[in-house]
VEXFI-28907 format. One record per residue: x, y, z of N, C-alpha, C, O, CB in turn. Coordinates in steps of 0.001 Angstrom, whole numbers, plus 500000, padded with zeros to 6 digits. Glycine has a CB too. Layout:
<pts>
XYZXYZXYZXYZXYZ...
</pts>
This chain:
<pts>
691585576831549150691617575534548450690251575256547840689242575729548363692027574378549420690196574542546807688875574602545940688113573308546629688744572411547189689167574420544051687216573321546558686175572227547588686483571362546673686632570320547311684313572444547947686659571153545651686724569942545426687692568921545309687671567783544839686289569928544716688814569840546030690216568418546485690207568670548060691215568921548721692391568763545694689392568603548372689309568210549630688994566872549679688239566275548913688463568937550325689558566462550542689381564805551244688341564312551369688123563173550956689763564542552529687418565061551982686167564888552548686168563875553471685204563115553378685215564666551632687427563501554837687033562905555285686472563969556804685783563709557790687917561790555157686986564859556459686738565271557810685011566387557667684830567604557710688443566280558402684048565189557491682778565796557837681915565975558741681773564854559230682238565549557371681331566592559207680674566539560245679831565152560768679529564233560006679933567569560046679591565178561865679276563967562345677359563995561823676615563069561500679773563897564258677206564936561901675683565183561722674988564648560299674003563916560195675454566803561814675899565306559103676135564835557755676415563824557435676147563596556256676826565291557223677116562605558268676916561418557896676255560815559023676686559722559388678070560795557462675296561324559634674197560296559597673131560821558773672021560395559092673644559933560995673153561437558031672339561992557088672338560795556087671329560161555777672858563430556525673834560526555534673966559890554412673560558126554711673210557321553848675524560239553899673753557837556331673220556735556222671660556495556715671144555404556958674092555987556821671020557856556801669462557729556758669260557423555186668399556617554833668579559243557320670165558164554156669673558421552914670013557107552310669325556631551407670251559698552208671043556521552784670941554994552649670465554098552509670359553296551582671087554582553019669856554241554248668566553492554249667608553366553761667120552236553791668138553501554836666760554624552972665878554860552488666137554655551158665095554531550515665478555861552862667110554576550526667085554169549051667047552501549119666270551952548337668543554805548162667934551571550113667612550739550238666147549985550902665791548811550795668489550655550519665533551028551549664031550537551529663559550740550022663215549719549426663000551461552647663509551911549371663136551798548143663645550684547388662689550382546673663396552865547578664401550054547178664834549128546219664358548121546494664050547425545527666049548949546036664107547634547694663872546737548261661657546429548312660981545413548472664861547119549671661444547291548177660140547417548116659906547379546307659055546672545767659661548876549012660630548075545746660568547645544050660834546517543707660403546090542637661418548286543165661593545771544510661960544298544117660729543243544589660102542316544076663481543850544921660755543708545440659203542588546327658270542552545332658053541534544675658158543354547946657317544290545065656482544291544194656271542988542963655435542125542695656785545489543729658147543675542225657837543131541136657635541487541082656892540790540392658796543593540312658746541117542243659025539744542546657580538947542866657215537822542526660079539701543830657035539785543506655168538752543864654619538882542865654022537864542513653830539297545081654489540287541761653448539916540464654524539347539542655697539706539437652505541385539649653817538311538850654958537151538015653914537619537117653702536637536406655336535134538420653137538561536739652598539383535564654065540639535347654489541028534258650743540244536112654499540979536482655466542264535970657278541751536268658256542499536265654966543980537163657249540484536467658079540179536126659106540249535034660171539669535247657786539643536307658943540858533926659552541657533045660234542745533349661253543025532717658829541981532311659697543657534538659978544912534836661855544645535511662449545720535589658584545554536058662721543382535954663604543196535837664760543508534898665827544066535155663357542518535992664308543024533763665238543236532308664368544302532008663690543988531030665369541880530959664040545642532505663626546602532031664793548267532260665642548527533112662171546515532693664515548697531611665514550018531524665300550651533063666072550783534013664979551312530108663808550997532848663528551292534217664471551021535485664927551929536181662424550647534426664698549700535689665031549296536603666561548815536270667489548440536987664059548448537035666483548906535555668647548181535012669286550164535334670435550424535690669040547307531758668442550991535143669477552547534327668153553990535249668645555107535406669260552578531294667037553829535610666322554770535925666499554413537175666843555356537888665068554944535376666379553279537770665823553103539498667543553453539898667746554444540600664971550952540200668787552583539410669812553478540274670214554778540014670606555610540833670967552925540339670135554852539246670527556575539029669715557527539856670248558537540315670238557125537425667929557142540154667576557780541215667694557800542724667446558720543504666761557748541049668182556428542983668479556209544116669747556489544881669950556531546095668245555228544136670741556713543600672105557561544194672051558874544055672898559605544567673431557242543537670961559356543285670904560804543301670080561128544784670124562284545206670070561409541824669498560318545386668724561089546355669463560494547796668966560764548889666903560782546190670477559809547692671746559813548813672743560437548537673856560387549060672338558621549140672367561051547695673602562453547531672874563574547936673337564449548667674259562865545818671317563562547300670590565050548207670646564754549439670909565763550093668921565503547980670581564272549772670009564209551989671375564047552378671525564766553366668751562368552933672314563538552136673744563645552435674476564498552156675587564388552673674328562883552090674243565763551216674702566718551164673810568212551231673967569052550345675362566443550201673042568393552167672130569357552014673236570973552126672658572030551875670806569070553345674347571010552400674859572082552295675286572438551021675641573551550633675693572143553084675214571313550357676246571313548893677656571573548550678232571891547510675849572169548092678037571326549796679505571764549616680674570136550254681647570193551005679716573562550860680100568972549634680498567742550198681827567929548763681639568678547804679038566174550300682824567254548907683521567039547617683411566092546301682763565045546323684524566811547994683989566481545344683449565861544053683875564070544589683319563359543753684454566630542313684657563117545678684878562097545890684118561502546551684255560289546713685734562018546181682833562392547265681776561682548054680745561280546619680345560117546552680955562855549457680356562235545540679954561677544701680461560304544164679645559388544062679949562476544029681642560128543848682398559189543223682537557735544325682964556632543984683886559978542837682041558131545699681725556849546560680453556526546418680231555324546276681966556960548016679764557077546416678148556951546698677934555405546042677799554369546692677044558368545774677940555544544562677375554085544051678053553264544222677385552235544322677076553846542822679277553041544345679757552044544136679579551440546226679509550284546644681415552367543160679562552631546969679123551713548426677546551046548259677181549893548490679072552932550016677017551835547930675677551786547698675281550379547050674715549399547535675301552972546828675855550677545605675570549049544610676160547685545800675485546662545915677008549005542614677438547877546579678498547038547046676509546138548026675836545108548004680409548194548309676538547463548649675363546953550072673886546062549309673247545087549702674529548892551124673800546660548466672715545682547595673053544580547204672277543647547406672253546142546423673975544405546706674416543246545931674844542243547423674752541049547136675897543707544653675179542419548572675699541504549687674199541597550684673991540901551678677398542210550553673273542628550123671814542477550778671392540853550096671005539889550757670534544010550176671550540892548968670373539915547478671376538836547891670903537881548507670334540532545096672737538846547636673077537208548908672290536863549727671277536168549649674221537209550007672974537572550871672336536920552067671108536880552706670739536138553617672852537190552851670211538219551824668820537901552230667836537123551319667074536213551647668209539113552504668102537913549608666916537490548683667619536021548067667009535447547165666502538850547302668221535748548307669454534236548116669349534636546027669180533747545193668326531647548942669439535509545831669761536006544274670980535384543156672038536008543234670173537520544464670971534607542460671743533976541812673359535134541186673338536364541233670640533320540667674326534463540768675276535214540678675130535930539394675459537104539228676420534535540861674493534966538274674465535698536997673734536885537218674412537912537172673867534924535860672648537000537423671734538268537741672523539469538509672406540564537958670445537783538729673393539430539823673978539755540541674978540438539983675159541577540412674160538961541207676010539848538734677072540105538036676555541215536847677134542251536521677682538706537518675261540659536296675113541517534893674276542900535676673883543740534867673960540504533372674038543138536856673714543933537292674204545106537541673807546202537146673448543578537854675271544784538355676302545785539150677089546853538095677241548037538397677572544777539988677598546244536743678078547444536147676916548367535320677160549115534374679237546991535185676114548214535688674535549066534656674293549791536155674489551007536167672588547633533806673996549333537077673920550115538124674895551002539152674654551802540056673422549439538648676080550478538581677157551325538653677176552573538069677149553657538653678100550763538236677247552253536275677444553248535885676204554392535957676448555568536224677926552922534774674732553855535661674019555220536359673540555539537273672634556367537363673276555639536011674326554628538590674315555370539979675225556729539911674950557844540353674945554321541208676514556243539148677352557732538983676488558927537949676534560133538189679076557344538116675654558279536685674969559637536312674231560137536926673855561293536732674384559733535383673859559441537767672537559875538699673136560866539856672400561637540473671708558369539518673985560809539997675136561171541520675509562655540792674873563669541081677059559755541861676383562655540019676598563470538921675943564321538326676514565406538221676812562979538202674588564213537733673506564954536998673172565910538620673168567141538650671961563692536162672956565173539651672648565934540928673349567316541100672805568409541256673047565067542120674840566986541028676071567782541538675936568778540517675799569958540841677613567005541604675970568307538930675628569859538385674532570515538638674794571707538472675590569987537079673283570362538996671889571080539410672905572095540514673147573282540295670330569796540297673280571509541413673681572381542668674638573104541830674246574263541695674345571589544151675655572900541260676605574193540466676077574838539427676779575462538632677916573759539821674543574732539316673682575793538493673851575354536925673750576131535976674282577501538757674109574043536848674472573834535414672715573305535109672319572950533998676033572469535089672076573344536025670562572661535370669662573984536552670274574753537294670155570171535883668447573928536442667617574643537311667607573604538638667421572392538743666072574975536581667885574621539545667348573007540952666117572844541161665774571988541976667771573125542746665234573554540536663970573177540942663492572013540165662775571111540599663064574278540840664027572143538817663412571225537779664228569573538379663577568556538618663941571874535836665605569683538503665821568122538914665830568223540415666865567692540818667329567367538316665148568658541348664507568169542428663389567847541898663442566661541574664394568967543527661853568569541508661378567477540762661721565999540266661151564966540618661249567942539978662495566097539613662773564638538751663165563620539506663060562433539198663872564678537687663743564173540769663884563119541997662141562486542486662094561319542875664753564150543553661312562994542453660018562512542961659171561755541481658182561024541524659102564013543716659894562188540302658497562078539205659246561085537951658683560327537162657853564051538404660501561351538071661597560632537152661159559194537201660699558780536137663247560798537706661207558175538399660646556444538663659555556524538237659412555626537407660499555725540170658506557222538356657176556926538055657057557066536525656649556122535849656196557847538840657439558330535943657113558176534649657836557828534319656959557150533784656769558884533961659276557279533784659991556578533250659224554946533063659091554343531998661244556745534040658750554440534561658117553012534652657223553137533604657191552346532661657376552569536062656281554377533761654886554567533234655208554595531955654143554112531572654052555798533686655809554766530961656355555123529696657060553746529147656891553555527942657413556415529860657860552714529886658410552179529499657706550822529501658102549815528913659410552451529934656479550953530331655312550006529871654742549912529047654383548781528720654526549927530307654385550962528330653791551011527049654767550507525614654292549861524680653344552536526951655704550808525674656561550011525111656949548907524645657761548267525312656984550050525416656384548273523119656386546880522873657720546307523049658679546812522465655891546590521556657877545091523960658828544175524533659749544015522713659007543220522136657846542425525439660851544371521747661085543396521230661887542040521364662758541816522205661270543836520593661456541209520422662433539520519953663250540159519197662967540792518180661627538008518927665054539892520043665887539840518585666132538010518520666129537333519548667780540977518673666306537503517322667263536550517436668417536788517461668869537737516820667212535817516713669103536077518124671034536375517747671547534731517809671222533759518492672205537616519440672161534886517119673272533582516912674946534023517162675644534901516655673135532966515102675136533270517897676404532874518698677313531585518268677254530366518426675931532603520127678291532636517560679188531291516964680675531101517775681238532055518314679596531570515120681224529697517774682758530162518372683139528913517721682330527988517657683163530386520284684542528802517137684819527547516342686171527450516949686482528039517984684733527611514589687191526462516066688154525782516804688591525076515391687890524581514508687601524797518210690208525233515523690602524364514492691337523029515273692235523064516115691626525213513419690564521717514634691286521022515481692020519720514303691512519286513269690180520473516849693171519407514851694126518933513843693715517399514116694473516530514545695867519404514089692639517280513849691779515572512971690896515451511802690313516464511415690666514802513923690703514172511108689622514476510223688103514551510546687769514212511681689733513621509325687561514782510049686185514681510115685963513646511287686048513691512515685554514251508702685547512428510077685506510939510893685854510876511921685189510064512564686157509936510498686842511486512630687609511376514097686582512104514975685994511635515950689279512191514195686484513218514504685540514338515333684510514052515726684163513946516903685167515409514761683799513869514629682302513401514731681296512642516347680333512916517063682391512198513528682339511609516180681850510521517675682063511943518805681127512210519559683412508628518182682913512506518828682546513572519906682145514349519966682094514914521058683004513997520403681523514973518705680272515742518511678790515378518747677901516189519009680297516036517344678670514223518636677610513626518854676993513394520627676003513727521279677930512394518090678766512320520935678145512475522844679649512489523132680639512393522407676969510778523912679457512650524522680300512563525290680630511862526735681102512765527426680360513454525273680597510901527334680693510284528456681946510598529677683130510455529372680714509013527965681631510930530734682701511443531514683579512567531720684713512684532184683284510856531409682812513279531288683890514701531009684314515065532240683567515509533111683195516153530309685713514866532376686118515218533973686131516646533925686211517289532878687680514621534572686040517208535247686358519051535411688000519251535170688281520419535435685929519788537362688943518641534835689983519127533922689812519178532871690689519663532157690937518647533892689011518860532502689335519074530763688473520093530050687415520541530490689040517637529862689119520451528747687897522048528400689310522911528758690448522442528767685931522520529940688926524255529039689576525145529313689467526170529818688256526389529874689906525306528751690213527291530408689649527728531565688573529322530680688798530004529679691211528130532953687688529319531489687167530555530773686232531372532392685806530756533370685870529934529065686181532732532158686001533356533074684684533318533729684539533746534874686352534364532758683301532602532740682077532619532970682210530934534345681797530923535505681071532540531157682846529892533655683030529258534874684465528715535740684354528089536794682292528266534628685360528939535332686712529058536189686466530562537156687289530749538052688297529197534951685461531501536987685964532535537732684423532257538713684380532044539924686371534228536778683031532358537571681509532675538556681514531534538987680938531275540044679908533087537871682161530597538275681640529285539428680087528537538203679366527634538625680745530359541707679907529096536912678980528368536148679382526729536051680555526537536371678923529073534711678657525542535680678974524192535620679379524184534631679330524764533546678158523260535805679991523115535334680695522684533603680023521214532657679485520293533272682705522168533903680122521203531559679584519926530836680170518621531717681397518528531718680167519876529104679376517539532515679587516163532866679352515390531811680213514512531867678831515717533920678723515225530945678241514456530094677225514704528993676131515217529228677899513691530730677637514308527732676357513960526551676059512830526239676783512259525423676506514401525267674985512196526746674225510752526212673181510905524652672295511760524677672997510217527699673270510470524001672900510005522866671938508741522867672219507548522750674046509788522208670813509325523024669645508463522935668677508172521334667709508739520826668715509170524040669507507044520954668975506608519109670153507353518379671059507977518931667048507449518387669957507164517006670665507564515793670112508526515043668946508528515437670860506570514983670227509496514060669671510124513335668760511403514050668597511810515200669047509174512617668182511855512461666955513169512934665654512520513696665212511418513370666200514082511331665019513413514870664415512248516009665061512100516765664651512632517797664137510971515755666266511456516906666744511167518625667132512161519445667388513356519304667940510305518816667121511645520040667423512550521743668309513049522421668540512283523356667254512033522723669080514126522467670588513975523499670333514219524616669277514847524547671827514893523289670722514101526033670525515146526716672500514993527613673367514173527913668739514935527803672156516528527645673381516954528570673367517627530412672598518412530966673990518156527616674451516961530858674460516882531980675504517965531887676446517996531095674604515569532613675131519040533018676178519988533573675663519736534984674549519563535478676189521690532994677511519806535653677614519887536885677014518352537386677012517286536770676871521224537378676460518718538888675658517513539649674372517468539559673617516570539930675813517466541012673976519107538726672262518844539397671165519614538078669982519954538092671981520023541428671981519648537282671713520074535463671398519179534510672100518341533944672916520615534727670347519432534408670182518141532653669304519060532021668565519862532591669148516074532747669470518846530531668396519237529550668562518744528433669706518305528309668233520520529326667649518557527160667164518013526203667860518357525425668398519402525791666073518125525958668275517943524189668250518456522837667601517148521541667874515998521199670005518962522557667025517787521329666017516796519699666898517060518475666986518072517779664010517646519082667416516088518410668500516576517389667148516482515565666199515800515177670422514948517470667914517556515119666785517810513597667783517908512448667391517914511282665688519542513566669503518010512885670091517685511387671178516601511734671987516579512662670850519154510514670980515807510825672210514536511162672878514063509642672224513402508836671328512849512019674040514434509437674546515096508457676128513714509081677017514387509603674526517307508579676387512619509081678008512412509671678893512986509053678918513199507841678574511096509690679833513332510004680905513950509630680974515734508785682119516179508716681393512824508786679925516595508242679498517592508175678553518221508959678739519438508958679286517588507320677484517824509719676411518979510188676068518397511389676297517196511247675019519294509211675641518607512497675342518049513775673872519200513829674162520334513448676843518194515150672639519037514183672022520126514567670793519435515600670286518314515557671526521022513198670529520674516603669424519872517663668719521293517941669262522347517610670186518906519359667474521236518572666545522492518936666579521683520695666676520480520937664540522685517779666483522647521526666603522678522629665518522322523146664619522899522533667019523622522981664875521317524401663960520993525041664540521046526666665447520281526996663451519698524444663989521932527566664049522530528610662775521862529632661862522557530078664008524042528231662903520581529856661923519915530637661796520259531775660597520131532020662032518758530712662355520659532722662868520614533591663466521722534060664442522154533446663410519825533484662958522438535323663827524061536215665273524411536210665772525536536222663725524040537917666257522462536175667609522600537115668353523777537024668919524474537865668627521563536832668176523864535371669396525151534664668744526657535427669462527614535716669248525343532291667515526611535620667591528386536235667419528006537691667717528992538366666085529725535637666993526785538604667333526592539725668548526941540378668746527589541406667170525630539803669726526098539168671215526646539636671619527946539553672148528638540422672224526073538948671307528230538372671830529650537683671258530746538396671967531538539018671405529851536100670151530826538346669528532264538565667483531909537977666832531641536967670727533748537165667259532218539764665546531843539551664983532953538326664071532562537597664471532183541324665383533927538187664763535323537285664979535161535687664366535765534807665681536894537753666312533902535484666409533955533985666369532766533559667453532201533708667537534570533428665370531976532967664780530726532802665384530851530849665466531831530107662683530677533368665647529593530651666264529281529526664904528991528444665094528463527348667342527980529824664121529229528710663123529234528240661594530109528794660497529552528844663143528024528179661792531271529094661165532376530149660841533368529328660782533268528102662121532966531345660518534822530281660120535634529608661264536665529056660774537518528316659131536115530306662466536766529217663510537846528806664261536514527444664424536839526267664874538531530591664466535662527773665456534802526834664671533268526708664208532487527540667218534641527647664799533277524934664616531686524369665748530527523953665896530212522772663896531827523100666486529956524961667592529345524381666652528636523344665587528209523788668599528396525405667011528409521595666306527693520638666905526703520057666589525549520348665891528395519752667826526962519179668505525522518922670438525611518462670873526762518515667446524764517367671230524782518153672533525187517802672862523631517103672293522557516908673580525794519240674043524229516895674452522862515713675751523130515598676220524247515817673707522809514004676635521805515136677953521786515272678330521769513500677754520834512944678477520396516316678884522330512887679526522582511453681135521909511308682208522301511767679604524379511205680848520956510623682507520610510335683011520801508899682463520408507869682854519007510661684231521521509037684742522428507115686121522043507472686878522678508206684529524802506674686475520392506576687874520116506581688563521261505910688025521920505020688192518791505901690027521524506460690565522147505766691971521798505263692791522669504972690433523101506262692223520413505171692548520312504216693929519519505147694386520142506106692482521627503238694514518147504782695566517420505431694732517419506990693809518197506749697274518279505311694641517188507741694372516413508972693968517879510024694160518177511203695963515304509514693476518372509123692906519746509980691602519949509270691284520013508082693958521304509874690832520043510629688853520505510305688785521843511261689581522113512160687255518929511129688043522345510996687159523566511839685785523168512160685181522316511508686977524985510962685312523769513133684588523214514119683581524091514862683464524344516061685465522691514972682807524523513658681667525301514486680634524994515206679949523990515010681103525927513895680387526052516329679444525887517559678098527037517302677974528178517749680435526278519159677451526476516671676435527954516661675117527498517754674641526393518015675633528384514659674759528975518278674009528641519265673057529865519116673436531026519265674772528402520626671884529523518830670963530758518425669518530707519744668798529761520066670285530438516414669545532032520204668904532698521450667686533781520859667864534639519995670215533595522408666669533543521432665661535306521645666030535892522760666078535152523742663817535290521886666310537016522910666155538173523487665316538892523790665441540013523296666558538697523150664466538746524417662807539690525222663229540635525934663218540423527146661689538828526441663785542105525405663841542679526943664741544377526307665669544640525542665121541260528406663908545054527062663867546350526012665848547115526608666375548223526705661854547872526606666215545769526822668184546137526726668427544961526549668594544026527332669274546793528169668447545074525057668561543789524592670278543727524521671076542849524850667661543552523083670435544987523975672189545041523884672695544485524365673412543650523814672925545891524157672599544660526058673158545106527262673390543180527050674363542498526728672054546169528749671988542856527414671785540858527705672442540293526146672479539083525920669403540103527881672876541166525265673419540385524154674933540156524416675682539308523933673177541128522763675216541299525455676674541625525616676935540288526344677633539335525997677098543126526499676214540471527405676450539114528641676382537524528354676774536503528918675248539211529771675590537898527035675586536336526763676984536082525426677460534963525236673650535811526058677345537042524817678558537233524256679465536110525266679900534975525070679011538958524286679500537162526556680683536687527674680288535299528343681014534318528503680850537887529013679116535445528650678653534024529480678289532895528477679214532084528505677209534274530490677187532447527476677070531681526549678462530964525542678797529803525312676188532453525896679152532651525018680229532032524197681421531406524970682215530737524309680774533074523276681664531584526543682622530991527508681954529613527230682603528818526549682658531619529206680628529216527721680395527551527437680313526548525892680138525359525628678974527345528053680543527771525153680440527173523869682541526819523677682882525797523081679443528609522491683282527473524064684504527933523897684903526540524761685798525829524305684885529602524434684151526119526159684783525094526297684723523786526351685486522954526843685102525243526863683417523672525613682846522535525078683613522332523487683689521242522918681117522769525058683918523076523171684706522805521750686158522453522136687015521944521413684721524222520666686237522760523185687725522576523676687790521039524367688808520353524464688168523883524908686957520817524648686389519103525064686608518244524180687478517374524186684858518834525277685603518525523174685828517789521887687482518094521187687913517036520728684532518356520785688217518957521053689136519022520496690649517790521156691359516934520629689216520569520540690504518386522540691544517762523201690904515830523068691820515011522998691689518618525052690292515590523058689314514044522776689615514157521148690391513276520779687112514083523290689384514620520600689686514294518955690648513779518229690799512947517334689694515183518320691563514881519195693411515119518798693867513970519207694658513339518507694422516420519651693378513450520584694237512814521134694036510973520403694930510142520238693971513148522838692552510844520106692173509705519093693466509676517482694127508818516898690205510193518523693236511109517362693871511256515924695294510811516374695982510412515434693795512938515149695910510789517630697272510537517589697445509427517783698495508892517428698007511152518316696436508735518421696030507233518690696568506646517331697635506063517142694228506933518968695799506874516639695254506053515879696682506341514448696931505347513765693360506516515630697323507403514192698866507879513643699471506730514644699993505807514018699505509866513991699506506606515948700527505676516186700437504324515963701421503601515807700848505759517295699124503900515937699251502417515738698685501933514068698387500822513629698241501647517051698703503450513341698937502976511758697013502486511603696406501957510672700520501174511542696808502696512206695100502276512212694501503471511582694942504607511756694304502019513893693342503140510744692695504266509782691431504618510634690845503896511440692253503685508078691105506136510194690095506683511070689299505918512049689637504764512309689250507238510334688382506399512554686963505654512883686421505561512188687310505858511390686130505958513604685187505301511262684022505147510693683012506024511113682861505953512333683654503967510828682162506931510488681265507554510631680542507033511154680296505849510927680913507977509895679705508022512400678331507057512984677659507917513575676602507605514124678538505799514061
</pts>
C-alpha cells in the first residue's frame, strides 16, 4: 500500500510526542515574535507585514512537520492536519491569553492557513527529493531572519481606496435627505443582516446626532454602547451631496474592535465618505455610500479584501437604515396625501 493512504492514525507513541514538542516550540516561537513586536510600538508595523501574515507560518508548520516526522514516512494527511491544528491552538491561545480582538483574529487565520500548508508542503517535497534537503533545511533556520531583514527595507506603501455600496430606495430626494443627515434611535432590528456584524458580533449604528447646519458642523455617530466618533461634515449639498472627513477623538472604535488596528494608526486611515443622491426618475433615488481609506501595509490586497467584507457590510447596513426610514415616511406621507418634507 502506498504511504500515502494510510490513515496515519496508527503512529508510534514516540512520534507524537515529537509532534507535540514541535508544537510547543513553534508556539514558543510565535509567541516570543508577538511579545517582541507587541513591546516595540516602533515595530509595530511588523503585524500587517508579509513576514509575519505568509513567512512566520509557513515556517512554523514546516518545522512541526520536521521534528514530527524525522522518519519521513508520516502520510500526506498529517501534513494536511498540521496547520489547521496548529493555527486552531493560536488563535484560542490570543483569546484567552493575549485577550486579541476578533477582527485581527479572523483576517488572520486564512493567510496563516494557507501558508502553514505551503510551508508543510514545500517540506514534504524536500523529503521526496523534489528540492535538495540540505538547501530547505537551511531555509528552516535563515528563511524568518532574512525574509524580516529584507522586508524592512521595504518602503511601507499608501494606497487610497474608495468603497462604494448604494441602494435604490423608492422615495424622493427630499424624503431621504433628513436621514442622511442624522439618525436618532436606531434599534438593533433594523438595517440588515450582514456577516461582518450578525455573524463577528461588529456594532451596529445606535445613532447620528447632527450638531449645526451646513459645511462646519459636526456629526457624531454612536455604534453599539461604547463607540462614538466625529465626522466634520465639508459638503452640504440638500437633497444631492452629503460629505464629512472623519475625526477619531477618541480609542472606543479600536478599544472595541481590535487594540492593533486603530482607525486612524499605522496600517489604515479611515478619511472621509459622503452620501450621493441620483433621482431616478418617479419616486425612486439611488443612494450612494462612498467611504475612502489609506492602506499602510506591504499586503495591502489582502487588508483591501477584508475591508471589501468588513467596511462594505457597515456601509450595506447603514443604507439599509436609511432606506427602510425613507420608504416608510414616503408611504406616510402617499397616505395622508401630504407633500414631501422640505429640504434641510
Amino acid at each position: 500500500m502506498d504511504i500515502d493512504d494510510q490513515s496515519g492514525m496508527d503512529q508510534p507513541r514516540p512520534l507524537r510526542g515529537r509532534v507535540i514538542a514541535a508544537g510547543l516550540l513553534a508556539l514558543a516561537i510565535a509567541l516570543s515574535a508577538y511579545l517582541v513586536i507587541d513591546i516595540s510600538s516602533a515595530n509595530n508595523a511588523a503585524f500587517a507585514s508579509f513576514w509575519f501574515l505568509a513567512i512566520l507560518p509557513a515556517y512554523l508548520c514546516a518545522l512541526i512537520c520536521y521534528v514530527g516526522d524525522p522518519d519521513r514516512n508520516r502520510p500526506r494527511t498529517f501534513y494536511w492536519q498540521v496547520p489547521p491544528a496548529f493555527v486552531g491552538i493560536v488563535i484560542a491561545g490570543s483569546v484567552i491569553f493575549l485577550r486579541e480582538g476578533v477582527i485581527c483574529l479572523i483576517m488572520l487565520s486564512p493567510i496563516w492557513l494557507g501558508f502553514g500548508w505551503l510551508g508543510a508542503f514545500a517540506l514534504r517535497l524536500s523529503r521526496k527529493g523534489a528540492v535538495d534537503p540540505r538547501r530547505m533545511h537551511a531555509s528552516l533556520l535563515l528563511l524568518p531572519l532574512f525574509g524580516g531583514a529584507v522586508e524592512s527595507r521595504i518602503p511601507i506603501p499608501h494606497d487610497l481606496v474608495s468603497l462604494d455600496r448604494n441602494v435604490v430606495i423608492h422615495a424622493r430626494p427630499a424624503e431621504i435627505w433628513p436621514y442622511a443627515v442624522a439618525n436618532a434611535h436606531i434599534s438593533p432590528d433594523e438595517g440588515r443582516w450582514t456577516f461582518s456584524q450578525s455573524v463577528l458580533g461588529l456594532p451596529r449604528p445606535r445613532a447620528t446626532v447632527m450638531h449645526g447646519q451646513g459645511i462646519g458642523a459636526v456629526r457624531t455617530a454612536y455604534w453599539g454602547d461604547k463607540i462614538d466618533f466625529d465626522e466634520d461634515i465639508t459638503q452640504w449639498h440638500p437633497g444631492r451631496r452629503l460629505g464629512w472627513s472623519f475625526s477619531f477623538a477618541n480609542s472606543s472604535l479600536q478599544d472595541f474592535t481590535d487594540k492593533h488596528i486603530a482607525p486612524d494608526g499605522q496600517f489604515l486611515k479611515i478619511d472621509s465618505g459622503d452620501y450621493t443622491l441620483t433621482p431616478l426618475g418617479g419616486d425612486a433615488t439611488l443612494l450612494t455610500l462612498r467611504t475612502r481609506y489609506v492602506a499602510k501595509t506591504h499586503v495591502n490586497l489582502y487588508a483591501e479584501l477584508w475591508g471589501e467584507i468588513l467596511l462594505g457590510d457597515i456601509e450595506s447596513n447603514v443604507l439599509a437604515v436609511i432606506k427602510q426610514r425613507a420608504e416608510a415616511a414616503h408611504r406616510a406621507a402617499q397616505g395622508s396625501g401630504a407633500k414631501p418634507g422640505t429640504e434641510r
